[in-house]
C-alpha positions as CSV (number, residue, x, y, z in Angstrom):
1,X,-38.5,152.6,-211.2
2,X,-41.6,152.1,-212.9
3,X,-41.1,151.9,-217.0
4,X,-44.2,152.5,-218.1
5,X,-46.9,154.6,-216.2
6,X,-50.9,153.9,-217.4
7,X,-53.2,155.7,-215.9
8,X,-57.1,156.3,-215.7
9,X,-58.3,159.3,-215.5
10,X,-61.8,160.4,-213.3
11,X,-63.5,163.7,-213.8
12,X,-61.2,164.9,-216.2
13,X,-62.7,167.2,-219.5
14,X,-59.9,166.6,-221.9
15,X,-57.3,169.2,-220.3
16,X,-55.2,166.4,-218.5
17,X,-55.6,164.1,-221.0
18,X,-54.2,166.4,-224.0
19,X,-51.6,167.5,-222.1
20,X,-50.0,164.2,-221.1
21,X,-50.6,162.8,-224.2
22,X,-48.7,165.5,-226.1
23,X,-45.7,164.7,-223.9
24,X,-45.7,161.2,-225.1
25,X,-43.5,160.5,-221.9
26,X,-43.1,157.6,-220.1
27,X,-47.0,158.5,-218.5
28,X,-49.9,157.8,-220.5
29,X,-53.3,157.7,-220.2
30,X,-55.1,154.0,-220.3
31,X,-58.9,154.8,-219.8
32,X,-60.9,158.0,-219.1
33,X,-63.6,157.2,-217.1
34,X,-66.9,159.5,-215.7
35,X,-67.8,157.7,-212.9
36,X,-65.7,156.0,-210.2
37,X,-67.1,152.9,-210.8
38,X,-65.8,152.5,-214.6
39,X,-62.7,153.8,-213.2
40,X,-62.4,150.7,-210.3
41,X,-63.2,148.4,-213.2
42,X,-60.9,149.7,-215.3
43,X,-58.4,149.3,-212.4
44,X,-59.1,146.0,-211.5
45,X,-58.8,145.1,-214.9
46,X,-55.3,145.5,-214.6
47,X,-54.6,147.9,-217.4
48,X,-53.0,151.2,-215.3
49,X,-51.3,151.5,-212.3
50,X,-52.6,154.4,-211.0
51,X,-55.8,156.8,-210.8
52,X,-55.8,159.9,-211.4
53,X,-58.8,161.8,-210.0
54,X,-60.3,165.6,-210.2
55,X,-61.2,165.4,-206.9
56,X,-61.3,163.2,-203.9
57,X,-65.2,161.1,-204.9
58,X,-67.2,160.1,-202.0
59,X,-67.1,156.3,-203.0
60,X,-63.4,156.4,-202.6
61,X,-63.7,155.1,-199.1
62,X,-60.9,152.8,-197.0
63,X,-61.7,150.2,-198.0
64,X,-61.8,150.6,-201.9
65,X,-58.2,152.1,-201.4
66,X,-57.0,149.1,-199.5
67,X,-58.3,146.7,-202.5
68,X,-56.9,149.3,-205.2
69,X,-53.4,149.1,-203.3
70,X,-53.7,145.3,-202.7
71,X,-53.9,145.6,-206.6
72,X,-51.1,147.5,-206.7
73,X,-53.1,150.6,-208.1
74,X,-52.3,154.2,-206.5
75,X,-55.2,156.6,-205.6
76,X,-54.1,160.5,-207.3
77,X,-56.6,163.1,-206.4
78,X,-56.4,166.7,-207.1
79,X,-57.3,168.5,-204.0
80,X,-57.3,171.7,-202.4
81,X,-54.1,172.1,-200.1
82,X,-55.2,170.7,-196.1
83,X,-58.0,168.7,-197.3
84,X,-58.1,165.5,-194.4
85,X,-57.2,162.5,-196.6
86,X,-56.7,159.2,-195.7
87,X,-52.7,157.7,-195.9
88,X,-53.6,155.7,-198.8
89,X,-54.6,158.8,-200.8
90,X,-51.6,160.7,-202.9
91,X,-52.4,164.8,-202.9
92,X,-51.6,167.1,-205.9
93,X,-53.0,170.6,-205.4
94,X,-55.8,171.9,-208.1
95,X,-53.6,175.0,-208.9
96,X,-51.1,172.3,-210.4
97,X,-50.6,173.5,-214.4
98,X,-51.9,170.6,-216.4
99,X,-48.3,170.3,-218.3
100,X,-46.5,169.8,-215.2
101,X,-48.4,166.9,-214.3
102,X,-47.0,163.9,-216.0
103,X,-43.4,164.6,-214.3
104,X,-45.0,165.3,-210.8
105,X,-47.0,161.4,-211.3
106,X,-44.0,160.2,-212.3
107,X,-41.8,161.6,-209.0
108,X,-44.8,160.1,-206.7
109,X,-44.6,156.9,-208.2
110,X,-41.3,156.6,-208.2
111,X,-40.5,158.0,-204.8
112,X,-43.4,154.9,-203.7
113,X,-42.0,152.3,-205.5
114,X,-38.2,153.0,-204.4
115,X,-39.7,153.4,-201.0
116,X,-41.1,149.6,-201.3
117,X,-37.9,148.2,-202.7
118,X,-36.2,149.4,-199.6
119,X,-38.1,148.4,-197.5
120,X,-38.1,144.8,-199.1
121,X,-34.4,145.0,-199.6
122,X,-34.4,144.9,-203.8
123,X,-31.1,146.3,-204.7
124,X,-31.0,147.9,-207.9
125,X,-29.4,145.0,-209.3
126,X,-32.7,142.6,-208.5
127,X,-34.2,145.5,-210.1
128,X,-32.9,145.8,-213.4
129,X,-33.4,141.7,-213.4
130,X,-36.9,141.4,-213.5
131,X,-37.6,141.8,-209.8
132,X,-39.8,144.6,-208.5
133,X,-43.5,146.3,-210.3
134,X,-42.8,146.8,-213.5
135,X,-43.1,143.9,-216.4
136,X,-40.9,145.3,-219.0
137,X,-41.0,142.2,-221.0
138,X,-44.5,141.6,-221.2
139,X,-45.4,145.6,-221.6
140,X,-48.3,144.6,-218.9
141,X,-48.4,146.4,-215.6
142,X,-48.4,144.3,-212.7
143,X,-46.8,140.4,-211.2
144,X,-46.0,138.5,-214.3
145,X,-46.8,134.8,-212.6
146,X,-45.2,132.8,-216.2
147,X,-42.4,130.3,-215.0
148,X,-39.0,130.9,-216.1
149,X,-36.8,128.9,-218.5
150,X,-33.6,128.4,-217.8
151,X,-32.1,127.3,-221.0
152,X,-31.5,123.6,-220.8
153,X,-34.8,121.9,-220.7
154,X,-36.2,122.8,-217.0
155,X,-38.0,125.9,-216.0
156,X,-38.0,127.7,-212.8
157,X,-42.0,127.3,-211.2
158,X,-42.4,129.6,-207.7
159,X,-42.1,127.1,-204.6
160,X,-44.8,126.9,-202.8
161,X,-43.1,129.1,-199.8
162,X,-43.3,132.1,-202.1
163,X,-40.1,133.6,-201.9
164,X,-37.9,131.3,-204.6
165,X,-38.1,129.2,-207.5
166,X,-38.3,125.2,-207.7
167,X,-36.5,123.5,-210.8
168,X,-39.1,122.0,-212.9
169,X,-38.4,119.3,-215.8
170,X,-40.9,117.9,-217.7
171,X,-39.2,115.2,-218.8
172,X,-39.1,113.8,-215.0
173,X,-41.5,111.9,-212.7
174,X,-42.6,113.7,-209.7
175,X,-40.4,112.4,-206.7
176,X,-37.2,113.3,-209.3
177,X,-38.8,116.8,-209.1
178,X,-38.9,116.9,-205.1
179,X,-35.3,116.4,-204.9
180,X,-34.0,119.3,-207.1
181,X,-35.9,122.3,-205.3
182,X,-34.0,125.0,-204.3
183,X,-34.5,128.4,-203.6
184,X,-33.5,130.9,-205.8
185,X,-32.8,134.7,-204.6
186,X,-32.3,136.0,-208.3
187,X,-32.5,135.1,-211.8
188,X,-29.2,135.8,-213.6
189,X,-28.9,137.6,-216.9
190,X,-27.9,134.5,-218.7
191,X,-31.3,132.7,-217.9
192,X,-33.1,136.2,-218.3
193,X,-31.5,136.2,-221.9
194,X,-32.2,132.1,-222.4
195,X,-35.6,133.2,-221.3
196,X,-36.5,135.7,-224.3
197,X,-35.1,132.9,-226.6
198,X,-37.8,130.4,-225.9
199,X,-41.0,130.9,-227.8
200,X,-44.0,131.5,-225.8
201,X,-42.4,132.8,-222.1
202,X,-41.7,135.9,-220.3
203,X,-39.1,136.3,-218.0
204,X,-39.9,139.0,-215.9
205,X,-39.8,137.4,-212.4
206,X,-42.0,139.0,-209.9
207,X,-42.7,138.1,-205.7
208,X,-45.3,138.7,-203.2
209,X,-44.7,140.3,-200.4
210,X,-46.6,141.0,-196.9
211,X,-46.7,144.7,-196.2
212,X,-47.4,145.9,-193.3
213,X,-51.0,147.1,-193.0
214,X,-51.6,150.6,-193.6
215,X,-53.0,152.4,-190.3
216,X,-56.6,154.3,-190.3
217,X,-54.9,157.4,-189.2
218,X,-55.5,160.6,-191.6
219,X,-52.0,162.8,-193.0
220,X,-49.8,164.2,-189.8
221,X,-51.3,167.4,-190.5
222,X,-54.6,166.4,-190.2
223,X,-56.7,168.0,-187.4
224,X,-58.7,165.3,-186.9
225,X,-55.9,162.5,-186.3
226,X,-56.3,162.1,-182.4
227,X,-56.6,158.2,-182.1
228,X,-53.5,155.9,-181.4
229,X,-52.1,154.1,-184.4
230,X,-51.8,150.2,-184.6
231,X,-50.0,148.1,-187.2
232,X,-51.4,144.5,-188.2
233,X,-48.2,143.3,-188.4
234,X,-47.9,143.7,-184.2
235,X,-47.9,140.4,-182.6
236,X,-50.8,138.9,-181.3
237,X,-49.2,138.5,-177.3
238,X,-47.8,142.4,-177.7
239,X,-51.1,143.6,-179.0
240,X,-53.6,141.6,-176.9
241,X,-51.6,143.9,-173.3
242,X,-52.3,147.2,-175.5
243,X,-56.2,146.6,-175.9
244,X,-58.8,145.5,-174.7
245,X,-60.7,141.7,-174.7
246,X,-62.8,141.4,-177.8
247,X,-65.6,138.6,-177.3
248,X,-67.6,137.5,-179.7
249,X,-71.3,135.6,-179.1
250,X,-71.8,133.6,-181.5
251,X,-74.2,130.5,-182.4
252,X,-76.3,128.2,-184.4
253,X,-79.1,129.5,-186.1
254,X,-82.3,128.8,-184.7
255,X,-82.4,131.6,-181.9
256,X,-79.9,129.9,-179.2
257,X,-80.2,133.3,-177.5
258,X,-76.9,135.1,-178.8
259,X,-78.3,138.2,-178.2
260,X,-79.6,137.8,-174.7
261,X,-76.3,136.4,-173.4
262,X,-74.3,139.3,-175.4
263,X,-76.6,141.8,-173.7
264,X,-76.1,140.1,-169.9
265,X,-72.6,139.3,-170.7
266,X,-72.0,142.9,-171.0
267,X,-74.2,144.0,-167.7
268,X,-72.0,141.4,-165.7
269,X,-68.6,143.4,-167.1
270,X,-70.2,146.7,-166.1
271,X,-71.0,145.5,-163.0
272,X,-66.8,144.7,-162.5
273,X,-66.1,148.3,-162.8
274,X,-65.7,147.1,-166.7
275,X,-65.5,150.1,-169.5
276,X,-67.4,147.6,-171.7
277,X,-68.8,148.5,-175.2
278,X,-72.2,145.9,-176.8
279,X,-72.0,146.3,-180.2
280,X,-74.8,144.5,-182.6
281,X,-73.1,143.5,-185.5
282,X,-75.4,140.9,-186.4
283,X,-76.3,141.9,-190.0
284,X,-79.6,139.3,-190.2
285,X,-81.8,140.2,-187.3
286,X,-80.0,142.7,-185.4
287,X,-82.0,142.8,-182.0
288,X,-80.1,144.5,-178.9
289,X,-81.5,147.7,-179.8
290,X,-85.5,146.3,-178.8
291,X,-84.4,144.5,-175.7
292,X,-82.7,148.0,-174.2
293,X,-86.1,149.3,-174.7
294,X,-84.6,151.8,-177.9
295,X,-86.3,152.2,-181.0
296,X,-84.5,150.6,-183.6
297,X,-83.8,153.8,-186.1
298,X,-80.8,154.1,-185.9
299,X,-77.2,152.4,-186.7
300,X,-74.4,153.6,-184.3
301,X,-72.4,150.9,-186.0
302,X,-72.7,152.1,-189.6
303,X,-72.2,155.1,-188.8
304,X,-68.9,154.5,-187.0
305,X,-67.6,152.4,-190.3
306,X,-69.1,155.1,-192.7
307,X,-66.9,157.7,-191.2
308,X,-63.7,154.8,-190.5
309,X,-64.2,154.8,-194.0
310,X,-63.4,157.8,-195.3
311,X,-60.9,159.0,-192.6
312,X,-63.5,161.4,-191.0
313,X,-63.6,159.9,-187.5
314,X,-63.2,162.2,-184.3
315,X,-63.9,162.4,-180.9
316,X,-67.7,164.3,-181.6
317,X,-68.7,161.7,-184.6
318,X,-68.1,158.9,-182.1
319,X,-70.0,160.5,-179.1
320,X,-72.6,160.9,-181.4
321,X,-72.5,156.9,-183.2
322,X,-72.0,155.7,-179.4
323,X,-75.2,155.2,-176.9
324,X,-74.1,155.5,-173.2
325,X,-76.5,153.7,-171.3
326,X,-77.3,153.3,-167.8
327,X,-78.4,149.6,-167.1
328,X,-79.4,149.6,-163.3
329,X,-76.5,150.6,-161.0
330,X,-74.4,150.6,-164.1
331,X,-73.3,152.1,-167.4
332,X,-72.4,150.7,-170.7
333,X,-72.0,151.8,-174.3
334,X,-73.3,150.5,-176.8
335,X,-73.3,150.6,-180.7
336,X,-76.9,149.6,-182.2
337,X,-76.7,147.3,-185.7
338,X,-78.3,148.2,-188.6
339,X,-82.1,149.1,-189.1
340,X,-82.7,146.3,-191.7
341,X,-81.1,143.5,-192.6
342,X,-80.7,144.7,-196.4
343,X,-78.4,147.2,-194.9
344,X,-75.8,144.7,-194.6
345,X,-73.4,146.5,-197.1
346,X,-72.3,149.2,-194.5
347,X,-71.0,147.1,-192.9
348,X,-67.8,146.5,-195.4
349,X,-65.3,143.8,-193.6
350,X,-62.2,146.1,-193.6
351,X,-64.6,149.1,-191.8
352,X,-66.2,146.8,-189.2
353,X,-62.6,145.4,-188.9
354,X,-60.7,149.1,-187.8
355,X,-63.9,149.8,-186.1
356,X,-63.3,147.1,-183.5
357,X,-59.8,147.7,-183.3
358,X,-60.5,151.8,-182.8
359,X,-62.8,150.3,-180.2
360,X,-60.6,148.1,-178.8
361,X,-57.7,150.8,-177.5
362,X,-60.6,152.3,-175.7
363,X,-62.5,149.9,-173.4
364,X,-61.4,146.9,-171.0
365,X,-64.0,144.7,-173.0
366,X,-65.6,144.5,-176.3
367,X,-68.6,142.3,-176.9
368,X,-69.8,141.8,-180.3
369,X,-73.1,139.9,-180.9
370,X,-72.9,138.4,-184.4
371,X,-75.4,136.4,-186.7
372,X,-75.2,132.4,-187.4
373,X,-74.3,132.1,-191.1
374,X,-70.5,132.4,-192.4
375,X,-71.0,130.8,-195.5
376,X,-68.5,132.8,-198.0
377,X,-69.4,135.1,-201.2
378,X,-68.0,131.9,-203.3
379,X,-70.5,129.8,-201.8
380,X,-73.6,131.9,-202.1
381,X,-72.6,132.4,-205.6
382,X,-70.9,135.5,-205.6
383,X,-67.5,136.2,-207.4
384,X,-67.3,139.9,-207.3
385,X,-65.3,142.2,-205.5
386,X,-66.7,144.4,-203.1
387,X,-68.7,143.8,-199.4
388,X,-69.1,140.3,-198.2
389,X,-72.4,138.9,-197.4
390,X,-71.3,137.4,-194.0
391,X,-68.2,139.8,-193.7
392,X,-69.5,141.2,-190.4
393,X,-69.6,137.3,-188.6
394,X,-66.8,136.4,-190.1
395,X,-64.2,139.7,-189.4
396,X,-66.1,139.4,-185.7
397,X,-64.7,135.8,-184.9
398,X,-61.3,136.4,-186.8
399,X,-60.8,139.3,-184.4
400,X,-62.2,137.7,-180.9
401,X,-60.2,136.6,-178.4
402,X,-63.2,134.7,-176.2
403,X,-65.7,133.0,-178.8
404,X,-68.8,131.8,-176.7
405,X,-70.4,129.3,-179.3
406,X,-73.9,129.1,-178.4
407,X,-76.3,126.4,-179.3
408,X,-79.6,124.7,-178.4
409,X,-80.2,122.0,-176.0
410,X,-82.2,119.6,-177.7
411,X,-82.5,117.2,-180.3
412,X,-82.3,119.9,-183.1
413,X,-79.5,121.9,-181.1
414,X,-76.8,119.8,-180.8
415,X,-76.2,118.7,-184.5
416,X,-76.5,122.0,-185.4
417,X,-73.6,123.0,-182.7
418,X,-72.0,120.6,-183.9
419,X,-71.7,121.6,-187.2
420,X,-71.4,125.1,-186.3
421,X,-68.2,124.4,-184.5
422,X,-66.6,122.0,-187.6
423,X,-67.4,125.1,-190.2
424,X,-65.7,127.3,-188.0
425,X,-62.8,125.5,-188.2
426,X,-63.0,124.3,-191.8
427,X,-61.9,127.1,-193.8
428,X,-64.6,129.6,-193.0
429,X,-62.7,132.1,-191.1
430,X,-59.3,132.4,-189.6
431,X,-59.4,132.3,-186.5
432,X,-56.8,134.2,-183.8
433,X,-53.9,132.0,-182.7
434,X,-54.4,132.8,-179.4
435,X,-58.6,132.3,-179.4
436,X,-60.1,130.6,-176.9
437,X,-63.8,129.2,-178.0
438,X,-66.0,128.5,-175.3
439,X,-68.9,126.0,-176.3
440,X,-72.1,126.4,-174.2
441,X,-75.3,124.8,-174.3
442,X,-78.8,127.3,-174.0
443,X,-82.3,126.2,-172.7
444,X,-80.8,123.0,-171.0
445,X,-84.2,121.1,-169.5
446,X,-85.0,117.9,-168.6
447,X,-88.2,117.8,-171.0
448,X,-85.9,117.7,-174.1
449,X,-82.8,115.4,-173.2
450,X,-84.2,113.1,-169.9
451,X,-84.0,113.5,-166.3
452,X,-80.1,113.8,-165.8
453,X,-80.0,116.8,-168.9
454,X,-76.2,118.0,-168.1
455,X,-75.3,114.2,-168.5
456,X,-77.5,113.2,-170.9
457,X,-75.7,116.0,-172.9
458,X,-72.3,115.7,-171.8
459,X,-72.4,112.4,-172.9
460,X,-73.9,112.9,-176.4
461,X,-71.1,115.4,-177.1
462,X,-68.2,113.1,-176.1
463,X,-69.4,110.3,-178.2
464,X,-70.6,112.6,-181.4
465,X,-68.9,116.3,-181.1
466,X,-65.4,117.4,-181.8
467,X,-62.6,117.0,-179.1
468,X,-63.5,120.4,-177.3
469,X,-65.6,120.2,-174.4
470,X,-69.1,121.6,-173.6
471,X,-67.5,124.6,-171.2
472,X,-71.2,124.9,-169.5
473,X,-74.6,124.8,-169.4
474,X,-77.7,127.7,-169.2
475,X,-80.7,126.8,-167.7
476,X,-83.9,127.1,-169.8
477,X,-86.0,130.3,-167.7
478,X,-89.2,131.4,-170.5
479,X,-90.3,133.3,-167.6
480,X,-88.0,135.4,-166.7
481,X,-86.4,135.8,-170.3
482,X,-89.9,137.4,-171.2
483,X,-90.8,139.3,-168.4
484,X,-87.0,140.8,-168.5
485,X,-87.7,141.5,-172.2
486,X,-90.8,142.9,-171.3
487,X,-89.5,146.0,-169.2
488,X,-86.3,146.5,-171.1
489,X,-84.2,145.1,-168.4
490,X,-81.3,143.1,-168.4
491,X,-81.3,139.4,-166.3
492,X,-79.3,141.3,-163.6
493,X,-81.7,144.3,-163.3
494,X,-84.6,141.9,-163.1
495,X,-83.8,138.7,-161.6
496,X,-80.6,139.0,-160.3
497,X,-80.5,135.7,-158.1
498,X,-82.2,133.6,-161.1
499,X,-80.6,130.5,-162.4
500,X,-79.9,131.6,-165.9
501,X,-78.2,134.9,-164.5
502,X,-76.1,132.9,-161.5
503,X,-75.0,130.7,-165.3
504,X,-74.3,133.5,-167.1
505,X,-72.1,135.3,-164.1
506,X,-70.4,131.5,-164.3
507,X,-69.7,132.0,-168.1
508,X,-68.7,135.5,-167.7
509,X,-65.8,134.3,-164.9
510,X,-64.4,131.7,-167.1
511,X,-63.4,134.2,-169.6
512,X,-61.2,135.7,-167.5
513,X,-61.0,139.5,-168.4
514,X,-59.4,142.3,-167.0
515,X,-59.4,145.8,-167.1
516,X,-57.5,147.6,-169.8
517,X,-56.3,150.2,-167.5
C-alpha cells in the first residue's frame, strides 16, 4: 500500500483540486499543470506518482505511457464510459462527484500496487520493511537507491545482480570486501531501526524488477482489439515459430545500395509464394517509394506507428497505411518511410518497435530497409527523454533475425564495413540472441580491388576484419541498376538472368526463410 499519494493534475479548473485538498487524506495534489507537457515534466521530476487528467490528451500516446510507467507514474483520465483506451490508461467516468475522487485514486492505486507485489512475491511482511513503492522514510515517492547501515560499521550496498545486498566496510581493502558478499532477501527490523540511528541515511530498501511488457492491445471491451497479443517476455525460440522472419538491410554510409537489395530481396520472397511486407524505415533518405515508381507523399509507416500509438489500430487503418503492389507476376506490400527526413520523430522507437511485431504475426517475411548511422542520443549530444535520433536503425537490427550488412567494394568500402560491423557490436544496439548477420560486399569489380576482386577482398578481410566472414559478393551492374530504376522495375522484372539478380537470389537462399503458414 502506497502511504502517500501525489498527484498532478491536467485540465483541471480548481474543482478537483479543492476537493481533495479539503480531505487532507492520504491523496494530495503535487502540481497542477495546463498542458501535458508541464505535467510529463513534472512527472519525470519525480514528485507524484500519478496523473490525474480531464480527459484522455492526444499527446498521451504509447509510448509516453510506457516511459511514465517505466517511472513508476500511473496515467488517470476522466473519460466517458467505452472510450477505446490503451491497457496502460486507468478510466474514471466524467459523471464521478469530485468528493468521491480521492478514495476512488486511492482503491486504483492500491488494487495496482498489491497486484505488483503479487506478482513479485512481496509478502506483506517485506512490505512493512521497506520493500515495495512507497519511501516512507524519506517522504519521497519512488526507489530510494541510499545503502543501508547495519549497525556495526558496514553498510549493505546492492550487488551488482540486483536482487540482494553486498556487506560493505569502509575500513577494508577491496579483496576483504569480495569475500563477505552475500545476498540478502530482507532487511530486518533491527537494522531498519540501526538505520534511522545513523545520521545522514535512509533505510527504505527498494528492488528493480523486470515486468513483463505490457501488450499493444486496447481494454477487452474494446471493439477495435482484433490483433493477437504477444508478451516480450516470450522466448526468443518460442516466438521466432509464431511469426514471421524479420530482416533487416542494413550498411555503411556512402550508398552501398541498401535500398536496392531490400527492394529485390523482397521481389525474390514474393516470387516463393512469400506473404512479404518492404517497409522503408530509413529515417535519412528514405528511397523505396521513388524506385516503385510512387510519388513520395505519403508515409504508410508513420501512419501505422501514429495509430500503434494511441491504441487506434484496426483492420481499415492498416489497409489504408499498407500499399499492395503488384511487382511483375507478383504481389507485395509495402509500407513507404517518411516524406522528409525531418520527420524522423514519428517514428518513436517503442511505435516502430510494436509496429514490426503487429507486422510480424502477419506475413512469412518482413524486410526492413534502414539508414547507416546508430550513433546514440548521448553521443549526438542529446540527454533528454523522448524520440531517439537513430531509434528507427537501431529498434530495426535489435529486432532482425537476418542482418545483411552491406558495404562497398573498394578502398573506401571496406574500412567503413569494417567499422560498421565493430559499432554494431560495441554497445550500439542489442542485438537478438539468435541473429544471424550476414556481411556482403556491393559493386565488387576488378577496376577497384585487381584482377582476382573476390580474392583480392577475401583476403583483405581475413587479415584486417573481425572474425565473421564475407558471406558473399554482388557484382557491380551501373547498367542495369539504372535502366531498372528508370522504369520502376525491380532487377527480377527487368533483368532477370543478370549477374547482380542471379547474387541477390544467392543471398536471398542463404537466409533460409520459410513461410509463416
Amino acid at each position: 500500500m502506497i502511504h502517500n499519494i501525489p498527484l498532478v493534475l491536467l485540465g483541471d479548473d480548481g474543482t478537483i483540486l479543492n476537493a481533495i485538498e479539503s480531505q487532507r487524506g492520504r491523496v494530495s495534489v503535487a502540481r497542477s499543470a495546463h498542458t501535458f507537457a508541464d505535467a510529463l515534466g513534472y512527472a519525470h521530476a519525480g514528485i507524484a506518482c500519478a496523473i490525474l487528467s480531464v480527459g484522455l490528451p492526444q499527446e498521451a500516446t504509447v509510448s509516453i505511457l510506457h516511459e511514465l510507467d517505466e517511472a513508476d507514474v500511473k496515467f488517470i483520465a476522466l473519460v466517458p464510459e467505452d472510450t477505446p483506451l490503451p491497457d496502460l490508461v486507468m478510466p474514471l467516468a466524467t459523471d464521478t462527484e469530485p468528493h468521491q475522487l480521492p478514495a476512488i485514486v486511492e482503491k486504483l492505486l492500491d488494487e495496482a500496487s498489491a497486484e505488483l507485489e503479487q506478482e513479485l512475491g512481496i509478502t506483506p511482511q517485506k512490505a512493512e520493511n521497506g520493500y515495495g513503492y512507497d519511501s516512507g522514510y524519506s517522504g519521497h515517492y519512488g526507489y530510494d537507491t541510499q545503502n543501508l547501515y547495519n549497525g556495526s560499521g558496514e553498510y549493505l550496498h546492492p550487488d551488482t545482480s540486483g536482487y540482494g545486498y553486498a556487506l560493505v566496510n569502509p575500513n577494508r581493502s577491496q579483496t576483504e570486501q569480495s569475500s563477505m558478499d552475500f545476498p540478502l532477501s530482507c532487511p530486518s527490523q533491527e537494522q531498519l531501526k540501526a538505520s534511522q540511528l545513523q545520521e545522514g541515511y535512509e533505510a527504505s530498501a527498494h528492488f528493480e524488477s523486470n515486468m513483463q511488457q505490457p501488450t499493444l492491445n486496447e481494454r477487452r471491451d474494446s471493439p477495435r482489439q482484433y490483433y493477437p497479443q504477444f508478451s516480450g517476455s516470450q522466448p526468443e525460440a518460442l516466438e521466432a515459430e509464431n511469426r514471421g522472419t524479420i530482416v533487416a538491410v542494413w550498411g555503411t554510409g556512402g550508398a552501398p545500395g541498401r535500398s536496392t537489395l531490400a527492394l529485390n530481396l523482397a521481389n525474390c520472397a514474393a516470387a516463393e509464394g512469400m506473404h512479404v511486407c518492404l517497409v522503408d524505415a530509413d529515417t535519412y533518405n528514405p528511397s523505396l517509394s521513388p524506385l516503385l515508381g510512387l510519388l513520395d507523399d505519403y508515409s504508410g509507416i508513420a501512419q501505422l506507428c501514429h495509430f500503434i500509438e494511441r491504441g487506434q489500430l484496426d483492420t481499415q487503418i492498416s489497409d489504408e497505411a499498407i500499399s499492395t503492389l503488384r511487382v511483375g507476376k507478383y504481389y507485395l506490400d509495402f509500407l513507404s518511410g517518411i516524406t522528409r527526413p525531418d520527420r524522423w520523430p514519428e517514428l518513436r522507437t517503442r511505435a516502430l518497435r510494436d509496429s514490426i511485431k503487429w507486422l510480424a504475426h502477419r506475413y512469412d517475411v518482413i524486410i526492413l530497409d534502414t539508414a547507416a548511422c546508430l550513433e546514440s542520443d548521448a553521443e549526438l549530444g542529446f540527454a533528454q527523454a523522448g524520440p531517439r535520433r537513430n531509434g528507427a536503425a537501431i529498434t530495426a537490427l535489435e529486432m532482425a533475425d537476418h542482418i545483411v550488412l552491406l558495404g562497398n567494394a573498394d578502398i573506401i568500402g571496406i574500412p567503413r564495413t569494417i567499422r560498421a560491423y565493430d559499432q554494431m557490436h560495441e554497445g550500439a544496439c542489442t542485438l537478438r540472441d539468435t541473429a544471424k548477420v550476414h556481411i556482403w560486399l556491393n559493386k565488387v569489380r576488378a577496376e577497384a580491388t585487381g584482377r582476382d576482386a573476390e580474392r583480392e577482398l577475401a583476403n583483405t578481410w581475413q587479415r584486417f576484419g573481425p572474425q565473421n566472414p564475407i558471406s558473399g559478393f554482388l557484382p557491380y551492374d551501373r547498367k542495369t541498376v539504372d535502366r531498372a530504376w528508370f522504369r520502376g522495375q525491380t532487377l527480377l522484372e527487368y533483368a532477370p538472368r543478370s549477374p547482380l539478380i542471379v547474387g541477390i537470389r544467392k543471398l536471398y537462399t542463404s537466409l533460409g526463410l520459410r513461410k509463416l503458414r
